[in-house]
C-alpha positions as CSV (number, residue, x, y, z in Angstrom):
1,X,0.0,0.0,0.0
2,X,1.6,3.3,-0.7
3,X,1.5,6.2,1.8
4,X,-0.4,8.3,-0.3
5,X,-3.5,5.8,-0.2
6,X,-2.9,4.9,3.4
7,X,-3.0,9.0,3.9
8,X,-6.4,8.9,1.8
9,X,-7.8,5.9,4.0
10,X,-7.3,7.8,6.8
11,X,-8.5,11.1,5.9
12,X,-11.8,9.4,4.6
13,X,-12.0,7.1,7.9
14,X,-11.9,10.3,9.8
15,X,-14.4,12.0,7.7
16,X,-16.5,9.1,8.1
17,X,-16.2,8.9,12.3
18,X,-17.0,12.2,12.2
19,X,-20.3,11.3,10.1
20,X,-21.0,8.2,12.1
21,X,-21.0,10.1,15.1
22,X,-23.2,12.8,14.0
23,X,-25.8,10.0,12.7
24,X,-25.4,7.7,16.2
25,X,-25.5,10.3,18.5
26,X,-25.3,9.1,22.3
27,X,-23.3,5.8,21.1
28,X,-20.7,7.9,19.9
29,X,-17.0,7.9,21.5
30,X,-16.3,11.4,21.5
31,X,-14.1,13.3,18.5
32,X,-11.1,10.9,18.9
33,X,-13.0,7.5,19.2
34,X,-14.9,8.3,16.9
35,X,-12.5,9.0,14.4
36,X,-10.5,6.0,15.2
37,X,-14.0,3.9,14.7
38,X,-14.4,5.2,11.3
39,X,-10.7,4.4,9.8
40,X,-11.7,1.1,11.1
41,X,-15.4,1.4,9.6
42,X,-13.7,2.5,6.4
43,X,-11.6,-0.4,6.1
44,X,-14.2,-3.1,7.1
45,X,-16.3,-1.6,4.2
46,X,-13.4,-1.6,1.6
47,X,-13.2,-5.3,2.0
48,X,-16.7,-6.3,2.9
49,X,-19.0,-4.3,0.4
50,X,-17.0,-5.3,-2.9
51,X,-17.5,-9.0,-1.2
52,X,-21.5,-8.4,-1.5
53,X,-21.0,-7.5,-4.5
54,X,-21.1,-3.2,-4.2
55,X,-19.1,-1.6,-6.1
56,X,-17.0,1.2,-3.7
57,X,-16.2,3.4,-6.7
58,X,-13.2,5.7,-7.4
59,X,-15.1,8.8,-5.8
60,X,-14.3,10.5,-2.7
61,X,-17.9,11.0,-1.9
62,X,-19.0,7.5,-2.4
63,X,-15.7,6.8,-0.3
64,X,-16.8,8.8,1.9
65,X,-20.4,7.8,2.2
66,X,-19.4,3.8,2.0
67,X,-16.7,4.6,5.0
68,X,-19.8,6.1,6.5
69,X,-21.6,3.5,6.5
70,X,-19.3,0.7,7.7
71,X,-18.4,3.3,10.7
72,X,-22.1,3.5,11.6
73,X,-22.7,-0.2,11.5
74,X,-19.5,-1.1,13.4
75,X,-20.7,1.8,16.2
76,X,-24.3,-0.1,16.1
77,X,-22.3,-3.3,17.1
78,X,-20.6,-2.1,19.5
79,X,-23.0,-0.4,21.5
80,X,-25.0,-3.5,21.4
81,X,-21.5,-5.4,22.3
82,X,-21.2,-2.4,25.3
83,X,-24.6,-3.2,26.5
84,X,-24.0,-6.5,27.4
């Protein structure tokens, strides 16, 4: 991986944790954790989504918006995980 797509992943991750927070608001893990669950979020949608058969595209925005959605799934499971 070179470092200017590694630098792109986490840009977009962070963009994307700050998202997921916004949309899951009072499962959130502040600015920082947040963050941190969206470069995760954006990752487990770069390799789950073009597994289903989504195509992730070469846009930011549908980077963005894909990121997004992994981060707000993967903050989902672990409030239900933190629950319990």
């Amino acid at each position: 991986m070179e470092f200017s797509s590694l630098l792109a992943m986490l840009i977009i991750g962070a963009i994307a944790g700050w998202l997921s927070g916004r949309i899951m608001k009072g499962r959130g893990f502040g600015v920082i954790g947040n963050i941190i669950v969206g470069i995760v979020g954006a990752f487990l949608a770069g390799t789950i989504f073009p597994a289903l058969g989504f195509s992730v595209g070469g846009g930011m925005v549908s980077s963005i918006f894909f990121a997004t959605i992994g981060a707000v799934i993967l903050l989902f499971l672990i409030g239900l995980v933190k629950k319990v």
